[in-house]
N, C-alpha and C positions, 0 to 999 in steps of 0.2 A: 352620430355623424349627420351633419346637415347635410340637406342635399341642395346642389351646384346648381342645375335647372330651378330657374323660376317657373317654368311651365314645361311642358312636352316640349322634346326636341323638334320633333316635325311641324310644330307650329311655326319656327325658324324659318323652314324651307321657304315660305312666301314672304318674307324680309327678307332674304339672301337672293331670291330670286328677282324680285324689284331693284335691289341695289344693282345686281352684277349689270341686270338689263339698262338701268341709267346709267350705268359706264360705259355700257354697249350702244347705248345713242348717244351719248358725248362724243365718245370714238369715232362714229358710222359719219357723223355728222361733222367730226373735222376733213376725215380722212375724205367727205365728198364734198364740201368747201374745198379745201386742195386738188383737188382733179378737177371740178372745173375750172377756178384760178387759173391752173397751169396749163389747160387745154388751149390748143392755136384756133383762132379765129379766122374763120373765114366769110362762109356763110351765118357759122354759129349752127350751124349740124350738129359737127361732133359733142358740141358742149351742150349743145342740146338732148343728146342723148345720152347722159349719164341717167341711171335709172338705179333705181333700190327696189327689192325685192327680198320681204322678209317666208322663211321658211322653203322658198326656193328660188333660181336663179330668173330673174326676167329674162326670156331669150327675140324676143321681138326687137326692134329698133323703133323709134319713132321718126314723125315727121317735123318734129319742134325744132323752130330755128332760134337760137337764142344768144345771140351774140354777148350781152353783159353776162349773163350765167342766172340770174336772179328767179328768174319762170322755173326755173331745172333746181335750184335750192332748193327753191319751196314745195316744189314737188317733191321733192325728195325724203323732205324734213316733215312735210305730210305722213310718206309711209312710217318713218325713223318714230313717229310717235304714234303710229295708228294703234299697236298692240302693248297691253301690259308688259307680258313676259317675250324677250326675244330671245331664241336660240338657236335660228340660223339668219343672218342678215349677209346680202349679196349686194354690191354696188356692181355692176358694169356696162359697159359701152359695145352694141353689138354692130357697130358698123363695120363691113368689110374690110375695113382700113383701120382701125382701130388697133390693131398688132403694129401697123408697119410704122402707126405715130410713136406706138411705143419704142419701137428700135431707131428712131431721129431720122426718120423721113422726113419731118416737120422741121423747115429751117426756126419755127417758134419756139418749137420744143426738142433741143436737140436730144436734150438729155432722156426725153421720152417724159409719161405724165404720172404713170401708175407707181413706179417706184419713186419719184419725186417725192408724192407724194405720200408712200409709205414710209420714206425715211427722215421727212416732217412728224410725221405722227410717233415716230420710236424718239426722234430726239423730246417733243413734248409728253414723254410716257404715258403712250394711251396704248406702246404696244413693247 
């Protein structure tokens, strides 16, 4: 009987693991293109404070005012690629208000930003 393994199985694990992880920055990376897109502008605060945080959640806010969203992408997309393998990745928004945009305080965003744009990312199957 041949054997099915070309090599040890555990050699696999770091192929599986770089793949999973580039689907996991494709993902991280629509689903925070979408949150800011959909974030109301004002001073460009809010959208400035989208933040990514891999292996645990950013809880600080910043002072970045970023009205087009572009400064906050690329920050973002910084962390989204800093680590090989990712197995916890966090996007969020810690401003005070930040809840109340999501229940349609924001005449911009009535429908709110987070589930927005989770339900962009289920319809392009990244979840």
């Amino acid at each position: 009987m041949a054997n099915a393994w070309k090599g040890k199985p555990t050699a696999y694990t770091k192929v599986v693991e770089a793949e999973l992880s580039q689907t996991v920055r494709k993902a991280a990376f629509f689903v925070l293109r979408s949150l800011i897109v959909s974030s109301p502008v004002d001073t460009g605060r809010f959208k400035g404070n989208w933040q990514v945080g891999i292996g645990e959640k950013v809880t600080g806010v910043t002072e970045r005012l970023d009205k087009g969203g572009a400064v906050t992408l690329q920050a973002g997309l910084s962390v989204i690629k800093s680590k090989a393998v990712i197995h916890n990745l966090w996007i969020s928004n810690n401003l005070p208000y930040a809840e109340r945009i999501e229940n349609g305080w924001s005449t911009q965003a009535p429908s709110g930003v987070v589930a927005l744009a989770m339900r962009k990312a289920e319809r392009a199957g990244y979840l």
